[in-house]
KOLMIKE-526308 format. One record per residue (C-alpha): x, y, z; residue in three letters; residue number from 0. Coordinates in Angstrom, 3 decimals, decimal comma. Layout:
BEGIN
{{X; Y; Z}; ALA; NUM}
...
// end
This chain:
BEGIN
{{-43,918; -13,253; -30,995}; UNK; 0}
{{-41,840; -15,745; -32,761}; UNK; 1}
{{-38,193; -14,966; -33,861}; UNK; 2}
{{-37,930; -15,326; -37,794}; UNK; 3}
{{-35,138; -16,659; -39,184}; UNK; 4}
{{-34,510; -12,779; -40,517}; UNK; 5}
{{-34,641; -10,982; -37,178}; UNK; 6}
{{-31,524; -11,898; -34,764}; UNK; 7}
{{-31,386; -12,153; -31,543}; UNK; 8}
{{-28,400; -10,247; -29,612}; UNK; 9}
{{-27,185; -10,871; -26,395}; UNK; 10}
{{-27,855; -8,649; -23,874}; UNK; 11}
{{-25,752; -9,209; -20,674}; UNK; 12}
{{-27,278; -8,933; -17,170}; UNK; 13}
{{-26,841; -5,769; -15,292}; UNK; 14}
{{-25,702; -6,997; -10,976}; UNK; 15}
{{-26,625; -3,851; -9,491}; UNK; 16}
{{-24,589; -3,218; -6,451}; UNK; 17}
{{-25,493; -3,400; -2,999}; UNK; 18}
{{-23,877; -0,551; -2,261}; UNK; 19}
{{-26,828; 1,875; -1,480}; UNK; 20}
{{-25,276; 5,007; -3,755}; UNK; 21}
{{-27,421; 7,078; -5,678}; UNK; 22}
{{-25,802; 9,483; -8,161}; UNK; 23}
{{-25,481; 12,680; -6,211}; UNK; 24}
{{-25,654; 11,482; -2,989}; UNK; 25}
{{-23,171; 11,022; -0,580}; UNK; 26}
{{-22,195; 7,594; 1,124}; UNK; 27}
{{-23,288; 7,737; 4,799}; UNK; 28}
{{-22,174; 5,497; 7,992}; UNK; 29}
{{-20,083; 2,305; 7,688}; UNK; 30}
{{-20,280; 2,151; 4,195}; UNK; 31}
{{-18,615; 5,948; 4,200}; UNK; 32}
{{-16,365; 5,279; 6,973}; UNK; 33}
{{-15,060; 2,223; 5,097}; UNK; 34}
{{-14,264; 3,665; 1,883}; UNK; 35}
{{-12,184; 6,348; 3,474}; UNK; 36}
{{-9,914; 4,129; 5,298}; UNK; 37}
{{-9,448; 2,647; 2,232}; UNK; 38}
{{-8,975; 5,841; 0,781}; UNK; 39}
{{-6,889; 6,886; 3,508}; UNK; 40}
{{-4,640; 3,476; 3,341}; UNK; 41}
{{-3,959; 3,906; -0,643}; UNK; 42}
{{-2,924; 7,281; 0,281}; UNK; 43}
{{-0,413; 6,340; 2,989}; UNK; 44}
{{1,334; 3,624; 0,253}; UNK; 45}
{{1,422; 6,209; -2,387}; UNK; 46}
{{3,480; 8,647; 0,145}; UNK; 47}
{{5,259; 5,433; 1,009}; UNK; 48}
{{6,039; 5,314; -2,818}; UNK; 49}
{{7,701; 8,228; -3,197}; UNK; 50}
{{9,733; 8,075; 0,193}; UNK; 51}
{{10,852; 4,649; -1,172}; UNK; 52}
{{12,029; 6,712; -4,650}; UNK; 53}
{{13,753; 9,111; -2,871}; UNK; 54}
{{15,508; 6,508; -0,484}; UNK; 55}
{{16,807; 5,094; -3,668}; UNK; 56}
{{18,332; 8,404; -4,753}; UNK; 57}
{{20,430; 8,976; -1,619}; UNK; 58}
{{21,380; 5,182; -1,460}; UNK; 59}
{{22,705; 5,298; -4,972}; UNK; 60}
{{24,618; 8,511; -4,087}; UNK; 61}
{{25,916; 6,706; -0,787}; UNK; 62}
{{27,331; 3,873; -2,822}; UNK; 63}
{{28,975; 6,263; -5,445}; UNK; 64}
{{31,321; 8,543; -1,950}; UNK; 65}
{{31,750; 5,114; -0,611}; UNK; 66}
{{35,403; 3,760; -2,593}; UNK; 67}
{{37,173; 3,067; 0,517}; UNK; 68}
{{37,289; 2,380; 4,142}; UNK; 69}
{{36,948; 6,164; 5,155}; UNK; 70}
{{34,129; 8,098; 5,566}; UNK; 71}
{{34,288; 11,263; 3,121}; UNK; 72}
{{32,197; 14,743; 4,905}; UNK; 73}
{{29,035; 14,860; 2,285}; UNK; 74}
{{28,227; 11,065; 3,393}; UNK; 75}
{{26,626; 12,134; 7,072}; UNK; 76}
{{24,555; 14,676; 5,242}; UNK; 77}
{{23,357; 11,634; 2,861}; UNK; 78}
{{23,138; 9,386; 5,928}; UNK; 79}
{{21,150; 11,869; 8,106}; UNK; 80}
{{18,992; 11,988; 4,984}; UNK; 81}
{{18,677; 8,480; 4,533}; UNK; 82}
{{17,488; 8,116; 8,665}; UNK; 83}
{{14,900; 10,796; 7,511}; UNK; 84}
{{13,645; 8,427; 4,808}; UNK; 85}
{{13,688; 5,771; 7,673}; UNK; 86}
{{11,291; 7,934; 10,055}; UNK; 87}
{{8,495; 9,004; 7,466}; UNK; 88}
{{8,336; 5,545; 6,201}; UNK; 89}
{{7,557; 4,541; 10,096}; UNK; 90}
{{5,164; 7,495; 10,468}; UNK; 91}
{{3,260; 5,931; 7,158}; UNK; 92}
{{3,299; 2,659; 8,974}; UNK; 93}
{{2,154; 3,964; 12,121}; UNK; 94}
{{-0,643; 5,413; 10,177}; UNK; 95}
{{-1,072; 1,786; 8,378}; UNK; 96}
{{-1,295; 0,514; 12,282}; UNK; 97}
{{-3,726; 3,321; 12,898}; UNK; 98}
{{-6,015; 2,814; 9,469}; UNK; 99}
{{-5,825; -1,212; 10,375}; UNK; 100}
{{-7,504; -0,721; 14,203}; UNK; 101}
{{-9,961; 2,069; 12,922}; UNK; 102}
{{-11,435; -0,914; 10,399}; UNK; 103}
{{-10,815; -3,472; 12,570}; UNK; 104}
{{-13,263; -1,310; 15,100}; UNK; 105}
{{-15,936; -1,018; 12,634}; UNK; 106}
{{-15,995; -4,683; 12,000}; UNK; 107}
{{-16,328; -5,197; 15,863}; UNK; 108}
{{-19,566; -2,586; 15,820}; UNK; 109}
{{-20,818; -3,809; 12,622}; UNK; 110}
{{-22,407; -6,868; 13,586}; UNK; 111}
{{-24,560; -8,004; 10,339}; UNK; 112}
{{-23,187; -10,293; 8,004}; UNK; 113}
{{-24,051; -8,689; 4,365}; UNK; 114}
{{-21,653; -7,365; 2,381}; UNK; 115}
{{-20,820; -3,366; 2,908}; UNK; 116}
{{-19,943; -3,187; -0,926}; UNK; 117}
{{-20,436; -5,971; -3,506}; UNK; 118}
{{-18,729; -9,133; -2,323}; UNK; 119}
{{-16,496; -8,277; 0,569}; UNK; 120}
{{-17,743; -8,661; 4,467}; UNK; 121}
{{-16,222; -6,071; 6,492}; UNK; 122}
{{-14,494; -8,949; 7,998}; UNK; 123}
{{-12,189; -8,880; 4,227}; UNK; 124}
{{-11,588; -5,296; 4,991}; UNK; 125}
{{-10,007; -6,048; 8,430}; UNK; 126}
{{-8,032; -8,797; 7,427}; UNK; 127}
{{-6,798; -6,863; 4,398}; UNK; 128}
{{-6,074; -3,740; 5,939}; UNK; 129}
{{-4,102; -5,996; 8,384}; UNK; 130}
{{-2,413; -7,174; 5,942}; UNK; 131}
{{-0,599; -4,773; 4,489}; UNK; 132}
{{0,159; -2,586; 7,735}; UNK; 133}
{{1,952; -6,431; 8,529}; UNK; 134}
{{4,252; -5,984; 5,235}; UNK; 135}
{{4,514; -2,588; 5,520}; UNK; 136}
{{6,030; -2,751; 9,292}; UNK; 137}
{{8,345; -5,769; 7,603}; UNK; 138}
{{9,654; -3,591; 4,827}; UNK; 139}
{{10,088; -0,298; 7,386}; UNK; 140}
{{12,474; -2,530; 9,432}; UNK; 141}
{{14,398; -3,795; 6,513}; UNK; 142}
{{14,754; -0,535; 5,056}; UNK; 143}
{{16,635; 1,356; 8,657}; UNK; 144}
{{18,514; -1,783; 8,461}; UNK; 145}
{{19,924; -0,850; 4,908}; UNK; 146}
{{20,013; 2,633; 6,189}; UNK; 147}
{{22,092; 1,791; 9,697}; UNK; 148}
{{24,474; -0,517; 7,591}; UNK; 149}
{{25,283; 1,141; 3,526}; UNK; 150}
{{27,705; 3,515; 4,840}; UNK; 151}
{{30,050; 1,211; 6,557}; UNK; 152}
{{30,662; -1,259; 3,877}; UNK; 153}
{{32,676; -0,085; 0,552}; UNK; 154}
{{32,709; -3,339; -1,277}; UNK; 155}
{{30,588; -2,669; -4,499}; UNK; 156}
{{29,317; -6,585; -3,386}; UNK; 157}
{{27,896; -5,267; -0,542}; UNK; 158}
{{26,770; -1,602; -2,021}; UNK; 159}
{{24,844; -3,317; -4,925}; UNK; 160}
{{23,023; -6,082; -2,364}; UNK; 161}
{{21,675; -2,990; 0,010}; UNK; 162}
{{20,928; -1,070; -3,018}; UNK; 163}
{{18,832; -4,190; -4,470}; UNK; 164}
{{17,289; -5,003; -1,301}; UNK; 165}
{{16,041; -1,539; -1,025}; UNK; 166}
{{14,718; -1,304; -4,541}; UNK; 167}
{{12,650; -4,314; -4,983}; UNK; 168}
{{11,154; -4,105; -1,346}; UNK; 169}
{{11,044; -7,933; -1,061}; UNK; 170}
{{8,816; -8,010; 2,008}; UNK; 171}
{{6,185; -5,992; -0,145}; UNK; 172}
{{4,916; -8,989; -2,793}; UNK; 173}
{{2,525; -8,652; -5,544}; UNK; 174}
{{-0,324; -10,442; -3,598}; UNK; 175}
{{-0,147; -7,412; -1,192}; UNK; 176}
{{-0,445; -4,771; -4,368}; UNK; 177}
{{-3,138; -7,058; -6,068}; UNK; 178}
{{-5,468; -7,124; -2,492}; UNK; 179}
{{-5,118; -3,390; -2,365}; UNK; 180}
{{-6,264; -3,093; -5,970}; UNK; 181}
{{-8,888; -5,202; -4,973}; UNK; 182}
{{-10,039; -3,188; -2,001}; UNK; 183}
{{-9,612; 0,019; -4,215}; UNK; 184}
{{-12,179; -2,198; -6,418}; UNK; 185}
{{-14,759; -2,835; -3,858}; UNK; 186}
{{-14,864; 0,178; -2,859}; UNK; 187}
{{-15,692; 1,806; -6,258}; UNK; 188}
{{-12,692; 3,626; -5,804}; UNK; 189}
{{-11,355; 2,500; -9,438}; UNK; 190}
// end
């Protein structure tokens, strides 16, 4: 069959099927399960991390409004006490992070092929990812009881604004770290 110069021909882009072995209805089994809820699991430790981190910000902005002078005014333990609060969940989540990191580092060390669990990633990825952002994560926990051990002492607005900023934009936590989590989110057909 010959194409005539009134028929047209239209582009019809290849399909990559993934290796992933899912089948609508069924339910992922072995690695390939155990895998995608870590990754599960780590998403949902930096989305409680997210809203510890929004909170934080509340009682540090409060902290730097009672702070005007050298003293220490009553309602700024209660704030403090809250902020040290803040402090310990955020090292729970990262103790979790830890946790999540050696569970997928485990299944690497059991999982002995060399194919891909998902579409491009070796399980290797997954360790070294998951890794990753526990490292950051532990980085940006220490920073943060830092700020926390340190805003109430210091009433120069200098000071007040730099522990505020370092708190807020979370400088051990870069956008490579976000982007490889998307990523694993990706691989995992999780988005």
């Amino acid at each position: 069959m010959s194409n005539s110069p009134n028929q047209s021909t239209q582009f019809v882009p290849i399909n990559v099927l993934s290796r992933l072995k899912i089948s609508p209805g069924k339910n992922l089994t072995g690695n390939v399960r155990i895998v995608r809820d870590l990754a599960t699991d780590i998403h949902s430790s930096i989305q409680q991390w997210n809203v510890i981190h929004l909170n934080g910000i509340i009682i540090l902005k409060n902290i730097a409004n009672i702070k005007i002078d050298k003293t220490y005014p009553e309602e700024l333990k209660g704030l403090c006490e809250d902020l040290g609060k803040i402090c310990d969940e955020s090292d729970k989540i990262v103790d979790n992070l830890k946790l999540l990191a050696n569970k997928m580092k485990a299944i690497s060390d059991l999982y002995k092929r060399t194919d891909n669990l998902f579409t491009t990633w070796p399980v290797k990825k997954f360790v070294s990812t998951s890794e990753k952002i526990y490292q950051v994560y532990q980085k940006e926990a220490i920073v943060k009881r830092i700020i926390s051990e340190d805003m109430a002492h210091d009433y120069r607005d200098s000071w007040k604004i730099l522990h505020l900023a370092a708190w807020v934009h979370q400088t051990q936590i870069s956008d490579n770290v976000k982007t490889i989590l998307e990523s694993m989110l990706i691989e995992t057909k999780l988005r």
